[in-house]
TORTOR-5784 format. One record per residue (C-alpha): residue number from 1; residue in three letters; chain; x, z, y. Coordinates in pm, whole numbers. Layout:
BEGIN
 seq type mol      u      w      v
 NUM  ALA   A      X      Z      Y
...
END
This chain:
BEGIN
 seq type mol      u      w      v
   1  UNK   A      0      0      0
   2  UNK   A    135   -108    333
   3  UNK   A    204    185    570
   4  UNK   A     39    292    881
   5  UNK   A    226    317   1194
   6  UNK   A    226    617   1332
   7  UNK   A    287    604   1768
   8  UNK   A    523    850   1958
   9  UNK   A    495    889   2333
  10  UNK   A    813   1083   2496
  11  UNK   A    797   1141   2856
  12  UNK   A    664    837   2988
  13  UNK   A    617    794   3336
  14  UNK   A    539    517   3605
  15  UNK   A    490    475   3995
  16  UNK   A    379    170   4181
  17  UNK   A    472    196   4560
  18  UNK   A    442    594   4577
  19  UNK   A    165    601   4367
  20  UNK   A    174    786   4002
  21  UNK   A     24    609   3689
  22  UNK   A    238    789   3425
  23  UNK   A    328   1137   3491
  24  UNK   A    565   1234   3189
  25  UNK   A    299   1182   2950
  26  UNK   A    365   1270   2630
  27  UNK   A    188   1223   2299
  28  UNK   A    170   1175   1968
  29  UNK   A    -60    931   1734
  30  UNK   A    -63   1017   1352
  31  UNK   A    -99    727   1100
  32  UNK   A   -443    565   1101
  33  UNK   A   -577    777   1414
  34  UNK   A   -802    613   1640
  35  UNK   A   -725    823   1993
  36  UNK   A   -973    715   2317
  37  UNK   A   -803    814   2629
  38  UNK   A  -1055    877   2849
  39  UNK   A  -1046    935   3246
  40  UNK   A  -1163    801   3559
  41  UNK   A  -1061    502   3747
  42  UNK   A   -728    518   3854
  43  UNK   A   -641    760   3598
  44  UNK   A   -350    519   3481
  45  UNK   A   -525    443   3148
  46  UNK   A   -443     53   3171
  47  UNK   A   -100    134   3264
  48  UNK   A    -52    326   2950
  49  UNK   A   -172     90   2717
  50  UNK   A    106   -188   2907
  51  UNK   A    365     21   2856
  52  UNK   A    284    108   2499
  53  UNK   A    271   -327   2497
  54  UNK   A    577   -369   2651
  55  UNK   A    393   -590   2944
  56  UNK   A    502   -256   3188
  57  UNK   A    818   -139   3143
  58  UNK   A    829    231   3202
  59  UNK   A   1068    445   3455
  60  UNK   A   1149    647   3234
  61  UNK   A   1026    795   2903
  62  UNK   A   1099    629   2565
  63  UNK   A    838    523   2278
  64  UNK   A    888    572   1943
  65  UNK   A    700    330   1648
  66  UNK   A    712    519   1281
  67  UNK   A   1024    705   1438
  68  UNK   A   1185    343   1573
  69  UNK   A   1281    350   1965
  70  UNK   A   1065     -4   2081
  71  UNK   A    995     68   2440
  72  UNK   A   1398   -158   2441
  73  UNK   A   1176   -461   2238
  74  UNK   A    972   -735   2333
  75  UNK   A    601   -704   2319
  76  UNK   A    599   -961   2066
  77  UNK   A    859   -741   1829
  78  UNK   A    660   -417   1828
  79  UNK   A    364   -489   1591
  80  UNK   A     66   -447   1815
  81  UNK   A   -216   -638   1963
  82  UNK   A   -307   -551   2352
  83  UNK   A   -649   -660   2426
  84  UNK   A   -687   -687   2805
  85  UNK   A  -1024   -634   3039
  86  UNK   A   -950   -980   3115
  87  UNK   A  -1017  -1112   2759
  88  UNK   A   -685  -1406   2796
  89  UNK   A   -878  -1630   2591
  90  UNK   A   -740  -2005   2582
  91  UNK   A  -1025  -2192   2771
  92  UNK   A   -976  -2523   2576
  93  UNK   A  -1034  -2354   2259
  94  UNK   A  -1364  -2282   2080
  95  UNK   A  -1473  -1946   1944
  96  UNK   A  -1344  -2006   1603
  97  UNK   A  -1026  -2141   1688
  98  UNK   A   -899  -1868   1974
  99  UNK   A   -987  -1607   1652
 100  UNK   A   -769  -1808   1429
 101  UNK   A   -528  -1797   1698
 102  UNK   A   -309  -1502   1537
 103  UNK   A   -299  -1590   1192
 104  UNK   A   -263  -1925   1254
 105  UNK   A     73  -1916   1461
 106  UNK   A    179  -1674   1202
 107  UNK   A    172  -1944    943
 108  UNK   A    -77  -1780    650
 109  UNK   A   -228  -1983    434
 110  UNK   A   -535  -2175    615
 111  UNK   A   -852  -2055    352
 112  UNK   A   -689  -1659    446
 113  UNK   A   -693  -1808    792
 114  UNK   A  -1062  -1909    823
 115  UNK   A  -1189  -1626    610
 116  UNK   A  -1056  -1383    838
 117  UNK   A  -1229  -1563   1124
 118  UNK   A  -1533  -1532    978
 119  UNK   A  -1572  -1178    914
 120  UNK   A  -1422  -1126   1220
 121  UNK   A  -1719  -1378   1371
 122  UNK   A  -1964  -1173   1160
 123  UNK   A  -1862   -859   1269
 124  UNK   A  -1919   -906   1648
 125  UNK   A  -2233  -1128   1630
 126  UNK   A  -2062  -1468   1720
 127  UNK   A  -2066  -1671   1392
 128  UNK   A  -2340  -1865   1528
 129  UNK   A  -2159  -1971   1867
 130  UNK   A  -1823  -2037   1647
 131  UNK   A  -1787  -2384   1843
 132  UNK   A  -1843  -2274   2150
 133  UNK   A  -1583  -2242   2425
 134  UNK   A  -1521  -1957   2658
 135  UNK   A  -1694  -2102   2978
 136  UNK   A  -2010  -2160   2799
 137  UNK   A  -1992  -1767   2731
 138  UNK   A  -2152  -1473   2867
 139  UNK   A  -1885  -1219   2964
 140  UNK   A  -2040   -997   2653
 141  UNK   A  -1986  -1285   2413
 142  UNK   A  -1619  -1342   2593
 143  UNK   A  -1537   -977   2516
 144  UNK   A  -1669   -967   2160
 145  UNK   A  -1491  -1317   2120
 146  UNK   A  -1139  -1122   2213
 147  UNK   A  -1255   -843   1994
 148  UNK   A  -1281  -1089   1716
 149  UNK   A   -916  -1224   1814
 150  UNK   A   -766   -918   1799
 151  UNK   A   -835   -761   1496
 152  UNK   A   -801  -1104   1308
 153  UNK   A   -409  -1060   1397
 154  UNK   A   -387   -783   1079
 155  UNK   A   -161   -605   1280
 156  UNK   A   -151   -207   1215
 157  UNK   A   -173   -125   1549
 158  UNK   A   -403   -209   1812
 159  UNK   A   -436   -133   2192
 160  UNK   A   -774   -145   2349
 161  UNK   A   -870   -110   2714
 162  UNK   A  -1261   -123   2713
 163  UNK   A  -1334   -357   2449
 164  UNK   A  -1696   -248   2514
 165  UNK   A  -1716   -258   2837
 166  UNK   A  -1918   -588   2942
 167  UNK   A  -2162   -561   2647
 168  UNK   A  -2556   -453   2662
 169  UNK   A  -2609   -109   2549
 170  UNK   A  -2768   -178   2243
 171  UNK   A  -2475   -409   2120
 172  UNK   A  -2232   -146   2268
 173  UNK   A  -2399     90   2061
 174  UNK   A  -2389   -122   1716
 175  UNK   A  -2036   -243   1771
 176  UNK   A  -1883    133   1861
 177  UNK   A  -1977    238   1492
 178  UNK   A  -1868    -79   1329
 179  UNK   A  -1534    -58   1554
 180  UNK   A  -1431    286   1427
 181  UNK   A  -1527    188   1049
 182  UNK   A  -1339   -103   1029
 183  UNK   A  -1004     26   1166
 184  UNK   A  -1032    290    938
 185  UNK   A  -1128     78    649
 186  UNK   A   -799   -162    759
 187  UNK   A   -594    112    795
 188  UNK   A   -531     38   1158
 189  UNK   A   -395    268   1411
 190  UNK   A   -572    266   1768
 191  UNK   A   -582    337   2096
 192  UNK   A   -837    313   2320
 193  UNK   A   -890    327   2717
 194  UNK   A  -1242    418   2828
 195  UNK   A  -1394    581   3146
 196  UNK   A  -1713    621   2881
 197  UNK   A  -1788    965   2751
 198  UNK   A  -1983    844   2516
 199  UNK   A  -1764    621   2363
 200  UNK   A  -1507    888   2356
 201  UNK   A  -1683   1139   2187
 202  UNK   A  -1862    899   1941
 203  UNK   A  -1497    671   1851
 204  UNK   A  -1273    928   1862
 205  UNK   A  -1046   1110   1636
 206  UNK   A   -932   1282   1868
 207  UNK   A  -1001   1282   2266
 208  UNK   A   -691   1246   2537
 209  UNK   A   -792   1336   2908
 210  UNK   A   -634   1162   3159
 211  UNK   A   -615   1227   3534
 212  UNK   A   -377   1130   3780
 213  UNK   A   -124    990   3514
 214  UNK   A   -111   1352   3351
 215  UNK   A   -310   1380   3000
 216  UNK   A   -507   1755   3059
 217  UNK   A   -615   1818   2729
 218  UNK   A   -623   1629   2337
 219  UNK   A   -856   1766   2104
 220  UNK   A  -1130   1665   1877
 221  UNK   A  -1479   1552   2093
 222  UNK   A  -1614   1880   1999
 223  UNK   A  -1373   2106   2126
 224  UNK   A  -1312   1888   2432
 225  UNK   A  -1675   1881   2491
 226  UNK   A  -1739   2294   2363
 227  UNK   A  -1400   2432   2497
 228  UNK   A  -1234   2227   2793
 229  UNK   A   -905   2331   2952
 230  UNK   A  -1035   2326   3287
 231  UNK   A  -1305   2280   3551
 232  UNK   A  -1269   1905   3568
 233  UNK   A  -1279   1830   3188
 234  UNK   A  -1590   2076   3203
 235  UNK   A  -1738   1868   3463
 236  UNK   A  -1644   1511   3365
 237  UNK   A  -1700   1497   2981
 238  UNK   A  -2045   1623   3041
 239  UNK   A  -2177   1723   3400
 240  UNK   A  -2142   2099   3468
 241  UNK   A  -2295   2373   3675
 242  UNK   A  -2037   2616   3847
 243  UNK   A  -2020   2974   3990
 244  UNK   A  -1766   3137   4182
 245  UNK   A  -1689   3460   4214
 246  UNK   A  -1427   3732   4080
 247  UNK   A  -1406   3898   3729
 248  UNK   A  -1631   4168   3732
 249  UNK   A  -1540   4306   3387
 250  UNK   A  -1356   4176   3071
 251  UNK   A  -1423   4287   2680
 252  UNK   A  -1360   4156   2320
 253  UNK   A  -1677   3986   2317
 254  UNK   A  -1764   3893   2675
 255  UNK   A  -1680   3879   3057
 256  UNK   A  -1878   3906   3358
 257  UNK   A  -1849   3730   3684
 258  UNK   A  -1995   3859   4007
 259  UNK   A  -2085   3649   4274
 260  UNK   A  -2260   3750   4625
 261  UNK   A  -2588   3699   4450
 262  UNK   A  -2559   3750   4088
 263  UNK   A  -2336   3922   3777
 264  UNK   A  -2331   3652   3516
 265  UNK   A  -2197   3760   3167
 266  UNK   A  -1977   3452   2999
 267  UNK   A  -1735   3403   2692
 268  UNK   A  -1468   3637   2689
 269  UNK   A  -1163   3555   2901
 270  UNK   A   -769   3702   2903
 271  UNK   A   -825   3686   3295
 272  UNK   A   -758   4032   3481
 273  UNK   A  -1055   4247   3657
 274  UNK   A  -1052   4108   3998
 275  UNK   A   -943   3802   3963
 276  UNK   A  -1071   3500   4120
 277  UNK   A  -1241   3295   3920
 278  UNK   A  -1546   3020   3803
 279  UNK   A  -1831   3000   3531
 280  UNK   A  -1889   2650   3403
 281  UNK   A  -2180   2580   3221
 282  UNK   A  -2312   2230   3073
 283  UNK   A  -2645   2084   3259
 284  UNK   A  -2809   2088   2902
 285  UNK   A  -2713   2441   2819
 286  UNK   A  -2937   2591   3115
 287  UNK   A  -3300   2664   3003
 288  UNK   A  -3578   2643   3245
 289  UNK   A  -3873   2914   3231
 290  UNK   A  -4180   2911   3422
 291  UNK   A  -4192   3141   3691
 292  UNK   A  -3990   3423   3786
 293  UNK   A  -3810   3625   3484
 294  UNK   A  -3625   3891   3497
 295  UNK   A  -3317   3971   3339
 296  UNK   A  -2958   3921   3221
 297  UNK   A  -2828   3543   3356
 298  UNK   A  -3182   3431   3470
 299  UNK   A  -3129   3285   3830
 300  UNK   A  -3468   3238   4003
 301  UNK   A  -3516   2872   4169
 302  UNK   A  -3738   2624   4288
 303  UNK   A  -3793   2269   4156
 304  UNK   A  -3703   2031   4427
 305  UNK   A  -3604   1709   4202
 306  UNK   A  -3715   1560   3904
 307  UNK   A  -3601   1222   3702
 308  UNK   A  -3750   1100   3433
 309  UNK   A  -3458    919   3208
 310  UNK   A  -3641    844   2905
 311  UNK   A  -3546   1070   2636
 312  UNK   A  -3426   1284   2885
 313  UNK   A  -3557   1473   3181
 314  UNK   A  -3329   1538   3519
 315  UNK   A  -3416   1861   3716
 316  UNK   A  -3285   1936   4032
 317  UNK   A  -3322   2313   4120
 318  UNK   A  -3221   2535   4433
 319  UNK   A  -3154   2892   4377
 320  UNK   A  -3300   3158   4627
 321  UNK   A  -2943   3171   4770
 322  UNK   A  -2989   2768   4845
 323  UNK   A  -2782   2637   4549
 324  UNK   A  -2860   2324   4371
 325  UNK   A  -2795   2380   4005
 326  UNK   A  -2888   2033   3752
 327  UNK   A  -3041   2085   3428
 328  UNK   A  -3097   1785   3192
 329  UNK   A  -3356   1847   2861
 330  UNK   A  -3559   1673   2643
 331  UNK   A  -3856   1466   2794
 332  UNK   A  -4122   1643   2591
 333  UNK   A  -4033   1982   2760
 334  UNK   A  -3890   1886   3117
 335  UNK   A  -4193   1654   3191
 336  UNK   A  -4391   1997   3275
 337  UNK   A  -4160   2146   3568
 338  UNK   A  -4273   1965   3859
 339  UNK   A  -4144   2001   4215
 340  UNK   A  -4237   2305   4427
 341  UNK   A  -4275   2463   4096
 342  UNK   A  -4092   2842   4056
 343  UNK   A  -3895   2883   3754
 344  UNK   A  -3568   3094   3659
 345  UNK   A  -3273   2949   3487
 346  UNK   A  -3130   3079   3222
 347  UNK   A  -2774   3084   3157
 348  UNK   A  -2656   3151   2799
 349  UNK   A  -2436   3347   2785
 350  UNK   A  -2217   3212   2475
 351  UNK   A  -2208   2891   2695
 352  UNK   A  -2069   3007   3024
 353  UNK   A  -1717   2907   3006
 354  UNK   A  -1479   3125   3229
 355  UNK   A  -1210   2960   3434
 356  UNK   A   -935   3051   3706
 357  UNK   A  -1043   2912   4023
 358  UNK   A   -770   2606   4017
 359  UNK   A   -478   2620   4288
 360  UNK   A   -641   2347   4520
 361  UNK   A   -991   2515   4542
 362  UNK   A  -1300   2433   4286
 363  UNK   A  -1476   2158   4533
 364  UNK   A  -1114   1919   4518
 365  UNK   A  -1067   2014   4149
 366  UNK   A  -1420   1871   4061
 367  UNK   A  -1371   1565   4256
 368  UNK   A  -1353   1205   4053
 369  UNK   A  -1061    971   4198
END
């Protein structure tokens, strides 16, 4: 059995004109992982992905193939496929003939050739447009079309930066599932650039954040999701409510935060009594009740906002102190809390997450570049 690369990042970094893409980022890609790196624009996602290419060549840093140094080799010598936003496909070619691109310069045999083109075809709903070319494409069908080139290349390791992106949800949908099966069924070893939560926590073996060239946490989806590192990865994989205040008290089991209007109990934390700090909680883990309750993390509030999102409902509420605080819930329960209504929100507890208020104030921390 062929082996699976395996993908080591040592202290890459990268500026254009001042600006930082690559901030000695670091990290490490077992054999057969699929790893979404997922941040906002400008997070220097794409410029990752080019250096791992070898189409941007680093600063500094050094990047390491099944323990072989390649970030000295051509892109062409370090057994990957890079598929751009841009989809590079050759214009005078049809769709069956830019997939057979790879294996054709590579010399296989023509019916190994063709077959891979058409399960390739098959696999991203364009068999039936084979002899199409790109300009009589929809971007959608030019981006599965790429898709389709890329993995018919049989290399081990492939680069992606948002091979989903121009597609209709539903086909996004279909084609995330079938993307993560077949690069594990192929053996393949991925990486792949999204700004799409969904994607990431869907695709992913395991989750890298990036922001501002610096990767702030790699987990698994659920522990990025359950147990971020900070306030922003709180707030961006999954939108977040926050309190500020200092640490009222600390224990084994809990810790309480008290604000100018409230004490609100949270997961433990290892921060001292006194210390400034923030309670994060997910817009989905706040509970709405109908008028005004009493008792331990129940925050009375008005409705002033309501969308309807299909399966989901999106509640704006302002606390008596005038904070805005977003809930999100399923459609069958939210469509009942109307605006003007009184309710009180109810903070679990064993979802508060604790944090130190970050060194450039909460408001900057939050903010997406």
């Amino acid at each position: 059995m062929p082996r699976i690369p395996s993908i080591r990042l040592e202290g890459l970094s990268k500026r254009f004109d001042g600006i930082v893409a690559a901030d000695d980022i670091s990290l490490e890609v077992k054999d057969g992982e699929y790893i979404v790196i997922l941040g906002p624009t400008g997070a220097g996602k794409t410029t990752l992905l080019k250096m791992i290419a070898g189409l941007t060549p680093p600063d500094s840093g050094k990047i390491f193939v099944d323990g072989e140094r390649v970030d000295n080799l051509p892109p062409e010598d370090r057994g990957m496929v890079y598929l751009s936003q841009t989809y590079a496909l050759f214009r005078h070619m049809t769709v069956w003939d830019n997939t057979k691109f790879g294996p054709t310069v590579k010399d296989w045999d023509e019916s190994k050739c063709d077959m891979l083109a058409r399960e390739m075809l098959n696999l991203v709903r364009l068999y039936d447009r084979r002899t199409a070319r790109p300009d009589e494409l929809s971007g959608g069908m030019k981006q599965r079309n790429a898709l389709a080139r890329a993995l018919a290349t049989d290399v081990k390791i492939l680069l992606l930066d948002e091979p989903l992106r121009a597609l209709d949800a539903r086909l996004r949908i279909e084609l995330r599932y079938e993307l993560a099966r077949l690069t594990s069924d192929l053996g393949i070893t991925a990486l792949h650039v999204t700004h799409d939560q969904e994607i990431a926590m869907t695709m992913a073996d395991k989750v890298a954040v990036l922001r501002k060239g610096r990767i702030e946490q790699l987990d698994r989806p659920e522990e990025i999701y359950d147990n971020p590192a900070r306030p922003f990865i709180c707030h961006f994989v999954g939108e977040a409510n926050f309190f500020e205040g200092t640490v009222h008290s600390v224990s084994e089991d809990h810790s309480e935060l008290e604000g100018e209007e409230y004490v609100l109990r949270a997961r433990p934390t290892d921060l001292p009594r006194g210390s400034e700090a923030c309670v994060g909680i997910k817009t989905e883990n706040v509970r709405l009740l109908d008028g005004v309750v009493e008792g331990q993390n129940h925050i009375p509030a008005k409705v002033v906002r309501r969308l309807f999102l299909g399966r989901l409902v999106s509640i704006v509420i302002e606390t008596d102190g005038g904070k805005m605080l977003h809930v999100k819930m399923p459609s069958s329960i939210g469509v009942k809390f109307r605006k003007g209504m009184e309710v009180t929100a109810h903070l679990e507890p064993s979802k508060c997450i604790i944090f130190p208020i970050p060194e450039k104030g909460l408001k900057e921390e939050l903010e997406v570049e």
